[in-house]
C-alpha positions in Angstrom: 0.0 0.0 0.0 1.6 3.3 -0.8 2.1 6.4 1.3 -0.9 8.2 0.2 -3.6 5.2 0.4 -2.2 4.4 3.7 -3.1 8.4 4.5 -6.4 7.6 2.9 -7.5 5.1 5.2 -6.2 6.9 8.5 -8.4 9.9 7.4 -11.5 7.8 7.0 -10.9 6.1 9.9 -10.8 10.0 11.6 -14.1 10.6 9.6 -16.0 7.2 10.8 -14.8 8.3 14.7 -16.2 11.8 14.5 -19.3 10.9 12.7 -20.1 8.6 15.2 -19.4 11.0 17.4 -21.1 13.4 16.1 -24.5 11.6 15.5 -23.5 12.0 11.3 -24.3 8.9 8.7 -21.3 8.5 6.8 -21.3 5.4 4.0 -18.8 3.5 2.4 -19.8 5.3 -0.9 -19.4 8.7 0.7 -15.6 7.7 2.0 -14.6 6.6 -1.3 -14.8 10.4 -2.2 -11.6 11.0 -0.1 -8.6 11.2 -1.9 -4.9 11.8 -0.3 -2.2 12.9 -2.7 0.8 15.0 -3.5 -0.2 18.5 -3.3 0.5 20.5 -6.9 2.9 22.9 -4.9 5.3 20.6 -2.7 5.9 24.0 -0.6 2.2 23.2 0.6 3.5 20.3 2.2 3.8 16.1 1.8 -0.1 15.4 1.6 -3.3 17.0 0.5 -6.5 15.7 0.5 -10.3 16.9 -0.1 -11.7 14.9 2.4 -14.2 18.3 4.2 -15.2 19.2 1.0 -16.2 15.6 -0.9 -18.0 15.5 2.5 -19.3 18.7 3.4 -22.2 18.8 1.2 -24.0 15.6 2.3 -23.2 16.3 5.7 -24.7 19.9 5.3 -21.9 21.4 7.0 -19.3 24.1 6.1 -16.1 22.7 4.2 -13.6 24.6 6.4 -15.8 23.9 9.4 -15.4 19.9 8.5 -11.8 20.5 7.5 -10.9 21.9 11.1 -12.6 19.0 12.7 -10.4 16.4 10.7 -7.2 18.5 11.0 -7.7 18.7 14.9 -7.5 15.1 14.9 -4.8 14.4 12.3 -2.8 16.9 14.7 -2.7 13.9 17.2 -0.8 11.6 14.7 2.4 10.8 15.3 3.6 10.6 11.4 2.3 14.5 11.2 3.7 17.4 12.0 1.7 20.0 10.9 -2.1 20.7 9.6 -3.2 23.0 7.7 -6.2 24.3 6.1 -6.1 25.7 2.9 -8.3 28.0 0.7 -12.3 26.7 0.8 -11.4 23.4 2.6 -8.5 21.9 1.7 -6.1 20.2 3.9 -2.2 19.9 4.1 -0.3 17.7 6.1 3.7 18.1 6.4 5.1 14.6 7.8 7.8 13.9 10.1 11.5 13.0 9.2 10.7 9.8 10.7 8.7 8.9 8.8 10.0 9.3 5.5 13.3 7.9 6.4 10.9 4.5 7.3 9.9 5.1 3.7 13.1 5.5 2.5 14.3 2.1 4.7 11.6 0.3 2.9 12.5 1.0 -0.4 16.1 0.2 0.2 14.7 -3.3 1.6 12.6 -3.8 -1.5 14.4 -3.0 -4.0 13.5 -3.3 -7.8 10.1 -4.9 -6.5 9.1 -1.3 -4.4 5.6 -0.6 -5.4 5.4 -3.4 -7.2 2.3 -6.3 -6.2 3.9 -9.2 -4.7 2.0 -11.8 -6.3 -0.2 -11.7 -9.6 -3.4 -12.3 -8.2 -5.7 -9.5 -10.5 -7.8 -10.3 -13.1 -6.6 -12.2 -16.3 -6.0 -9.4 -19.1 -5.6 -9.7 -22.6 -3.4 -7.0 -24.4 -3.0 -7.2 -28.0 -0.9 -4.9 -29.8 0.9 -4.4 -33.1 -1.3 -6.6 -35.4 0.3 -5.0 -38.5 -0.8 -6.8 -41.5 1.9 -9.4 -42.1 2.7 -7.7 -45.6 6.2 -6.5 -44.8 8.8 -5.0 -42.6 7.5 -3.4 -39.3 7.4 0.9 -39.7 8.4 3.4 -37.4 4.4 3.7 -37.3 3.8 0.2 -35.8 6.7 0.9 -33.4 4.9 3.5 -31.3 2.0 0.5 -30.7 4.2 -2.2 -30.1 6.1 -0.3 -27.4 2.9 1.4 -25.9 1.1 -2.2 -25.7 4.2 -3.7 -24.4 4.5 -1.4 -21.5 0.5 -1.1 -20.5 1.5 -5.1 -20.3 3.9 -4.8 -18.2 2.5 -2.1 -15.8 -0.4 -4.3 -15.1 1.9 -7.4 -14.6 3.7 -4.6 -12.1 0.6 -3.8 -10.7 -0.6 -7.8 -9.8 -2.5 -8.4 -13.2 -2.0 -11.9 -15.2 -1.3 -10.6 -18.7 -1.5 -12.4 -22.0 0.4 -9.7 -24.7 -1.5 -11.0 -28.0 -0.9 -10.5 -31.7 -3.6 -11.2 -34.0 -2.3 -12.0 -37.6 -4.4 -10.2 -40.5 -3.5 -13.7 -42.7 -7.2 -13.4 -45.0 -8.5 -11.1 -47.3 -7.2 -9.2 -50.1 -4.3 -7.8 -48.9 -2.7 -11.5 -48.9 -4.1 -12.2 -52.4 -2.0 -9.0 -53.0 1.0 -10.1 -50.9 1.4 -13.5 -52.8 1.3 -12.2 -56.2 3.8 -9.6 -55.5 5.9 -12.7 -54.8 5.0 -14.5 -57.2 6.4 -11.8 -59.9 9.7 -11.6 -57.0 9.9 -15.5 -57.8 9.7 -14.8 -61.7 12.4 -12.8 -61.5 14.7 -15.2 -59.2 14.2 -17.2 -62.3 15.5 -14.6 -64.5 12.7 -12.8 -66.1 12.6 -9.4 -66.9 9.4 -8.6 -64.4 10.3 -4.3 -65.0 8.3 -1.8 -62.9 6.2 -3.7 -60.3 2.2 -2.8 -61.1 0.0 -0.7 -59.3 -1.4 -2.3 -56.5 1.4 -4.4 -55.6 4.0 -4.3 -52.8 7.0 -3.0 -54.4 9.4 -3.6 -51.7 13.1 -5.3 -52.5 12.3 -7.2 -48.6 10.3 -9.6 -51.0 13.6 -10.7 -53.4 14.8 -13.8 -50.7 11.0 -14.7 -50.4 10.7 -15.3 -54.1 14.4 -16.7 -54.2 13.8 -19.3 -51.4 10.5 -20.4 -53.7 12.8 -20.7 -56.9 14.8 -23.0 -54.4 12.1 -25.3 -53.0 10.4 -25.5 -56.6 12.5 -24.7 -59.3 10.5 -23.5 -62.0 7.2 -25.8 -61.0 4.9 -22.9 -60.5 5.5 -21.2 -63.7 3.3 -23.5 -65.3 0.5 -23.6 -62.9 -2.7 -21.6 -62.7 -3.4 -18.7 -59.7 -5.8 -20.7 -58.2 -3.1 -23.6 -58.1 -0.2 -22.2 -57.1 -2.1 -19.3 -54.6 -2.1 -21.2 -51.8 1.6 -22.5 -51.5 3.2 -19.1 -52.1 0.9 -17.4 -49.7 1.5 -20.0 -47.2 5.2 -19.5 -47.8 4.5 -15.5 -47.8 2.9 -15.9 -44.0 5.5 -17.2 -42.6 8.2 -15.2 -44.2 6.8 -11.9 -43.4 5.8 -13.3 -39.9 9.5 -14.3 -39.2 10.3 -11.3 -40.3 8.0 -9.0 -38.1 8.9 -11.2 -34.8 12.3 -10.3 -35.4 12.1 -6.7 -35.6 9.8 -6.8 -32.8 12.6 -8.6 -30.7 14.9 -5.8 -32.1 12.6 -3.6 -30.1 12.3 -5.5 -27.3 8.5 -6.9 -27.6 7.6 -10.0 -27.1 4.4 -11.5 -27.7 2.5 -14.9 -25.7 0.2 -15.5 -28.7 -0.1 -15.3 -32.3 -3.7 -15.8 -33.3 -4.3 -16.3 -37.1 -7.4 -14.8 -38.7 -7.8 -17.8 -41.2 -8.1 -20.5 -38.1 -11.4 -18.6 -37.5 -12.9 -20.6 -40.4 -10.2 -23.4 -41.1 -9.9 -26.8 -39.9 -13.6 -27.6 -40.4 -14.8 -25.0 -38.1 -16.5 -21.7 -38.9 -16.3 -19.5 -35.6 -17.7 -16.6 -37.6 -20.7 -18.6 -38.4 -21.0 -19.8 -34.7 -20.7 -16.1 -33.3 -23.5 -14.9 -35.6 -25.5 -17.4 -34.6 -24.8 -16.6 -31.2 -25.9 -13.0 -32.1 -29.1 -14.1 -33.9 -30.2 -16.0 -30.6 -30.2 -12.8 -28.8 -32.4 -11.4 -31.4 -29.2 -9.6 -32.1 -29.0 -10.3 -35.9 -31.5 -9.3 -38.7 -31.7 -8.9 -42.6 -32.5 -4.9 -43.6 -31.3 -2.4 -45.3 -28.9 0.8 -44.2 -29.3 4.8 -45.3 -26.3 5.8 -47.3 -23.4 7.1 -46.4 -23.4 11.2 -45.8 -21.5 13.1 -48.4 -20.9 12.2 -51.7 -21.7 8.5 -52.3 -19.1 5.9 -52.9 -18.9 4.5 -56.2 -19.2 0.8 -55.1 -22.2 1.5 -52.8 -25.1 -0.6 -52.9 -28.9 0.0 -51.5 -29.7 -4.0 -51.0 -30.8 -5.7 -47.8 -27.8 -7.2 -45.9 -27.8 -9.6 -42.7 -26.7 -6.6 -40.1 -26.0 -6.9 -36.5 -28.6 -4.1 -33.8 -24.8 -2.1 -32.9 -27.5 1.2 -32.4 -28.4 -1.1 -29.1 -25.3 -1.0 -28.2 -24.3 2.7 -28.1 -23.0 2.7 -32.1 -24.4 5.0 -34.7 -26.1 2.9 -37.1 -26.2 -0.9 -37.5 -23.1 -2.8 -38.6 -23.5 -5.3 -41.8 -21.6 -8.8 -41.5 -21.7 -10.2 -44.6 -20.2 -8.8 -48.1 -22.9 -9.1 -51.1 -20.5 -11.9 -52.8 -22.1 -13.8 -49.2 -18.7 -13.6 -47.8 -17.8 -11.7 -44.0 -17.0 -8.6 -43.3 -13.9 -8.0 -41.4 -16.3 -6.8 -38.8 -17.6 -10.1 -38.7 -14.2 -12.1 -38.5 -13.3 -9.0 -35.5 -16.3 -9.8 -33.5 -15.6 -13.7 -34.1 -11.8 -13.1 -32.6 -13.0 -11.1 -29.4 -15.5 -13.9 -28.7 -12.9 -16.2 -29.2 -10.8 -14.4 -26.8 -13.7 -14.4 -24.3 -14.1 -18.2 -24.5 -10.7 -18.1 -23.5 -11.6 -16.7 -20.3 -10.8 -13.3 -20.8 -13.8 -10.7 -19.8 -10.9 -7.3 -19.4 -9.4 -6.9 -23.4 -7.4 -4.0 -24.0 -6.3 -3.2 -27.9 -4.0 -1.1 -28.8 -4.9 1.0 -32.6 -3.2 3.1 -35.1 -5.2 6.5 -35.1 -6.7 5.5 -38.4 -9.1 3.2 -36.1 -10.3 5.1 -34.3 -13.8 5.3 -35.7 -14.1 1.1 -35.2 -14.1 1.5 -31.7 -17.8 2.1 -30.8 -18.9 -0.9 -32.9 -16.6 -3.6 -31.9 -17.2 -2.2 -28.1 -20.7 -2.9 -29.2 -20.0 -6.4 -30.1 -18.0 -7.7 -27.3 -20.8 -6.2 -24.8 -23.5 -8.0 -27.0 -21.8 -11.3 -27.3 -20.6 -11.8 -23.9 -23.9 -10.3 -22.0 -21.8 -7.5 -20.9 -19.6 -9.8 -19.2 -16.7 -8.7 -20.8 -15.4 -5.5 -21.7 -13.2 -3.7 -24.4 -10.8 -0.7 -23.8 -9.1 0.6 -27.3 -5.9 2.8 -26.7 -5.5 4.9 -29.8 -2.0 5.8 -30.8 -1.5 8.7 -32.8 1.2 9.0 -36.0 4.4 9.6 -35.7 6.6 12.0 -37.7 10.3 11.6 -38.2 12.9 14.2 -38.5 16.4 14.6 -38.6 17.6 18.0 -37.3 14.4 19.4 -37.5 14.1 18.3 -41.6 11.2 15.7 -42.5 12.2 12.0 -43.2 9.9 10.5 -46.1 8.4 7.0 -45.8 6.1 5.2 -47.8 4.9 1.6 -47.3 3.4 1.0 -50.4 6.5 2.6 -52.4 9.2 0.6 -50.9 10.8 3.6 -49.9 10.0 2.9 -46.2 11.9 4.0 -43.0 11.5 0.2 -41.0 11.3 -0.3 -37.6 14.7 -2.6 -37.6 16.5 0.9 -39.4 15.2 3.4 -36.5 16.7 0.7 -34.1 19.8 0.4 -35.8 20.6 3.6 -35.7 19.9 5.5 -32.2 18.9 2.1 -30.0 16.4 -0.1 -28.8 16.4 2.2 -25.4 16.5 5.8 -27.1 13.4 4.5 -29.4 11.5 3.5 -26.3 11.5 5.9 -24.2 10.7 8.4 -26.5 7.8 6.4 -28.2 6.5 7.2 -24.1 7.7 10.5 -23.8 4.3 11.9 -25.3 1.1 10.5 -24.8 -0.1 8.3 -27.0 -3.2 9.9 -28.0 -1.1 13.0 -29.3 1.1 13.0 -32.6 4.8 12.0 -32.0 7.7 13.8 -33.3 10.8 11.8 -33.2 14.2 13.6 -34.2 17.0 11.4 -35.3 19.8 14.0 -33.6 18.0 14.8 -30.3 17.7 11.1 -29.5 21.5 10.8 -30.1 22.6 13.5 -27.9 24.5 13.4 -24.7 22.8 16.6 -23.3 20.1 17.4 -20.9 18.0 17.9 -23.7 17.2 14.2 -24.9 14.9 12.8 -22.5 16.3 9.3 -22.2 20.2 10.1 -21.9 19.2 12.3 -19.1 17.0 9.9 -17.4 20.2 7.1 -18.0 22.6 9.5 -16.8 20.9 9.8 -13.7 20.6 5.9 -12.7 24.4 6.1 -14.3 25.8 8.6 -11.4 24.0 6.5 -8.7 26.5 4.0 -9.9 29.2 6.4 -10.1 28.6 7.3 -6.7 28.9 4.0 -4.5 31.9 3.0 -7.2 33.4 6.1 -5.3 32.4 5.4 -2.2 33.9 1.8 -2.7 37.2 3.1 -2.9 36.9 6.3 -0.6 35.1 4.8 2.0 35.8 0.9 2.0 34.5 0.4 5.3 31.4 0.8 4.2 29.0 -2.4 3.7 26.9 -1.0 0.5 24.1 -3.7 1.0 20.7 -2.4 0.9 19.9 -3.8 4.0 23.2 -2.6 5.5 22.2 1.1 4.6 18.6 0.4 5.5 20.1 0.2 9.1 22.5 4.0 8.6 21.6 6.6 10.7 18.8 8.4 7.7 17.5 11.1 10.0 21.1 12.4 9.1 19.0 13.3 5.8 18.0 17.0 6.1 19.1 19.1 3.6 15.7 19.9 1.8 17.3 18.9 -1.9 17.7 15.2 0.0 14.0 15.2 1.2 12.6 15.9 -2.0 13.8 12.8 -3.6 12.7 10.7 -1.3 9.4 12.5 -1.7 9.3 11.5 -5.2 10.8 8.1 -4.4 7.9 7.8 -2.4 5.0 8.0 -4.9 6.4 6.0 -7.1 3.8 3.0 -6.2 1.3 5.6 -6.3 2.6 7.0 -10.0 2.7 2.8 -10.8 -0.5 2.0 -9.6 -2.5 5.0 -11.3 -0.6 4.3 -14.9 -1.6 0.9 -15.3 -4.9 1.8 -14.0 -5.2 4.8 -16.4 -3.5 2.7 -19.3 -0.8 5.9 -19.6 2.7 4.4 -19.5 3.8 8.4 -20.7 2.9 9.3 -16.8 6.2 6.8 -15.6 8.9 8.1 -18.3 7.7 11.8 -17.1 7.8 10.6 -13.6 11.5 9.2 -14.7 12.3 12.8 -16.2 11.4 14.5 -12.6 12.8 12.2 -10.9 16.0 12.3 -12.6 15.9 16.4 -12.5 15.8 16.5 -8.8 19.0 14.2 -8.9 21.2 16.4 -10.9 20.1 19.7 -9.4 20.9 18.3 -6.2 24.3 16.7 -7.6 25.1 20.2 -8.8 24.3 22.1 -5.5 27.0 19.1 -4.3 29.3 20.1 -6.9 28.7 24.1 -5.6 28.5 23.2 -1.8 31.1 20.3 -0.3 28.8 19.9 2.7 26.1 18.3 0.5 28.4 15.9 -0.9 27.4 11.9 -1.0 30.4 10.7 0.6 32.3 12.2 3.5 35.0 10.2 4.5 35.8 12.3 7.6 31.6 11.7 8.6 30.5 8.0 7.7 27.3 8.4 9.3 26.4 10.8 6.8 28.2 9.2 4.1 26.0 5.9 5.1 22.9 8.2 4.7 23.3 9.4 1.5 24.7 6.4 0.4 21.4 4.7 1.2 19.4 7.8 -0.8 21.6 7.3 -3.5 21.4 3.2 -3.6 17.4 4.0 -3.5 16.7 6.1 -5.9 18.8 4.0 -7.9 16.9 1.2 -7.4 13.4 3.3 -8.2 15.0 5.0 -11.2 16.0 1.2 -12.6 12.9 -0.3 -12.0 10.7 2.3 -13.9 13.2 2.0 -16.9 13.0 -2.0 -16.4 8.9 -1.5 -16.6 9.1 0.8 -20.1 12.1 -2.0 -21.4 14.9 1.0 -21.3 18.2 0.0 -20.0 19.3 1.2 -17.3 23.5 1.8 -17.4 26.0 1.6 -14.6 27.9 4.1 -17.1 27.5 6.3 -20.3 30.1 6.6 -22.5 
């Protein structure tokens, strides 16, 4: 439990002892109103919370009235040492140096693991993330998902959730038809042909030449004298896999890894149909029905039909209109086949599924929310987490990419060059809702201006520092639990109580992340954190008293030791959560 819920619970324990003395009725509902937490101004002190005026109102009384009651008793606390009441009802509590150097002893006796659930015992969740149609090389656009889906993952694995990470493999429909005759004509010309320009519609890419050369191996020239519908099915099969393979092994570049891989064609292959099944699941609820939909607003699309279709009630749901699920060829929609995956997923046991979308998605949401509510009796539900595009530059000029072209900047490239950590963190360092610029140079930059050196840098002199004191001060036992047991009332310069402060509301800053599905909130957090470290370092630097180690004043040097062997172990574990390194030195 983190320093503010345990604040929580001793003010609503106040609350429950002066309503009941007061003759007041206070629920359960009403004390879930009170909230303890950093105040925006630390100068206001180490805890604020609402609790007079979320209560004020159904208790008909004054907040500042209410407020004075609950500060008189949280006077008589032994953690506190001062109350006070602030503007219409607010109230700020300053704690005692005892009780943040307890903190600070239980994070040094934690570890990596402070703030962190000790056992998975939440619900069963099921991210999936990436899903990029297996078509070719992974693009700087997919990164930004992958990472953000791999790090909700692993905040709600920090955070006591058992977590399935899930890619589902767009394997049917026309962009596959595409894919294999695009290596068909690559095979052609492993054979030697001439194939020139490669025509409109198919993927140009030169990742596609070892595809069609490993088919001129395993066949010779045996499909240049068979039909489409002949030799379709082999070099798709054989396209699959290859672009598969190669998407896992950019993801790995990236550091994402991935429990499942869930085809699209096994929803209707080996003899069973699950779409079929699902809309027949649907139509038992009365959820399915044969009717027609108004046209589209604006200017019509050439290909649109008015003709009766088999459409599912969405509108029932909270979507705009009704969805169809069948084409008028009698075949799915990809709606269809989506519904059919999620109910799949929920017969799997999974009633919390969290996807994570390219912004150009974002109007699917409300009908595949729809359909998982529908289909599982609301039993289940469906969060989407959009991420937005992201732009690349290198010193402030634009970098061009274009899938379809071939002229694409990949994933594996943007890796290459600046590093698995630098691309992570800064795929966080925005949230993901909002459009990303990611610069090239800034992200290589030893400065204070690129976000993830800095950070590094940080967790890197917490190194530096107990190296140093290894050879200054070799008496020293460095063990956490050694320092846990220094003298850390020693701590009172105000520069060394402000990170433990933040050290402090790191569960806090954990918990509300993986609850909020925000993994930006822990590389900021990271940023802070590590800004507090190097202004302090540099008031050391300005000021010998402040410095870590003292070898003529070990009790001190123990102290700061400890603070420094803390936050090191706070900074490493929030890099460890977003899959950023975290260095012992930068070179």
């Amino acid at each position: 439990m983190n320093v503010f819920q345990r604040f929580e619970d001793r003010i609503r324990s106040i609350l429950g002892a002066v309503a009941a003395r007061e003759g007041w009725t206070v629920t359960a509902d009403l004390l879930e109103r009170v909230i303890a937490e950093p105040p925006r101004d630390p100068a206001h002190g180490d805890v604020a919370t609402n609790a007079a005026l979320a209560l004020s109102k159904p208790l008909a009384l004054k907040p500042r009235d209410l407020a004075s009651l609950i500060a008189a008793e949280l006077r008589a606390d032994p953690d506190v040492t001062a109350v006070e009441v602030a503007g219409p009802g607010f109230i700020n509590l300053r704690l005692s140096d005892a009780f943040w150097a307890a903190e600070l002893r239980a994070i040094l006796c934690a570890g990596d693991r402070y703030g962190r659930a000790e056992a998975a015992s939440g619900q069963a969740v099921n991210v999936e993330f990436v899903s990029a149609n297996p078509t070719g090389p992974m693009h700087v656009g997919h990164c930004r998902g992958a990472v953000v889906g791999d790090v909700i993952a692993s905040m709600l694995e920090a955070t006591g959730d058992q977590v399935t990470r899930e890619y589902y493999i767009n394997d049917a429909g026309g962009q596959i038809d595409m894919l294999a005759r695009s290596v068909f004509l690559r095979y052609r010309e492993a054979l030697g042909e001439e194939i020139g320009e490669i025509p409109r519609g198919l993927y140009p890419g030169d990742y596609l030449k070892p595809v069609g050369e490993a088919l001129r191996d395993e066949f010779a020239d045996g499909l240049l004298h068979r039909a489409e519908p002949d030799w379709m099915p082999l070099v798709k099969e054989r396209a699959i896999a290859a672009m598969m393979a190669m998407i896992k092994a950019d993801l790995a570049a990236l550091g994402v890894r991935h429990d499942v891989f869930f085809s699209e064609r096994s929803l209707t292959s080996g003899g069973e149909d699950k779409v079929a099944a699902v809309v027949e699941v649907l139509r038992a609820k009365g959820l399915i029905y044969t009717g027609t939909l108004p046209p589209p607003k604006g200017q019509l699309p050439d290909d649109w039909e008015d003709r009766e279709q088999t459409l599912f009630r969405a509108t029932e749901f909270g979507d705009d209109i009704d969805r169809p699920l069948m084409k008028s060829d009698g075949s799915y929609t990809y709606f269809a086949s989506d519904i059919a995956y999620h109910y799949d997923k929920f017969l799997r046991g999974f009633t919390d599924m969290i996807d994570v979308w390219g912004a150009d998605h974002s109007g699917y949401i409300k009908r595949l929310r729809a359909a998982v509510t529908a289909m599982s009796d609301g039993k289940a539900t469906l969060e989407v987490q959009i991420c937005q595009l992201v732009k690349l530059f290198r010193g402030g000029e634009p970098v061009k990419m274009s899938k379809r072209s071939g002229d694409l900047v990949t994933l594996r490239e943007v890796v290459d060059e600046v590093g698995r950590s630098a691309v992570r963190f800064m795929m966080l360092f925005r949230k993901a809702d909002a459009p990303l610029d990611f610069d090239f140079q800034v992200v290589t930059e030893k400065s204070k201006d690129n976000p993830v050196f800095y950070v590094q840098y940080a967790h890197a002199r917490t190194a530096s520092v107990r190296r140093q004191a290894g050879e200054e001060v070799p008496d020293v036992d460095l063990s956490p639990s050694a320092l846990a047991a220094a003298r850390l009332e020693l701590l009172t310069d105000e520069g060394e109580r402000a990170l433990v402060r933040q050290m402090a509301d790191w569960p806090r800053l954990l918990e509300a992340a993986a609850r909020s599905r925000e993994p930006h909130r822990i590389a900021y957090y990271l940023h802070e954190l590590a800004s507090t470290f190097h202004a302090h370092w540099n008031r050391g630097k300005e000021l010998p008293q402040l410095r870590f180690i003292k070898p003529e004043d070990l009790e001190v040097s123990r102290a700061r030791l400890a603070l420094v062997t803390a936050l090191g172990a706070v900074l490493r574990d929030g890099l460890g959560i977003l899959g950023v390194e975290a260095p012992d030195e930068m070179h």
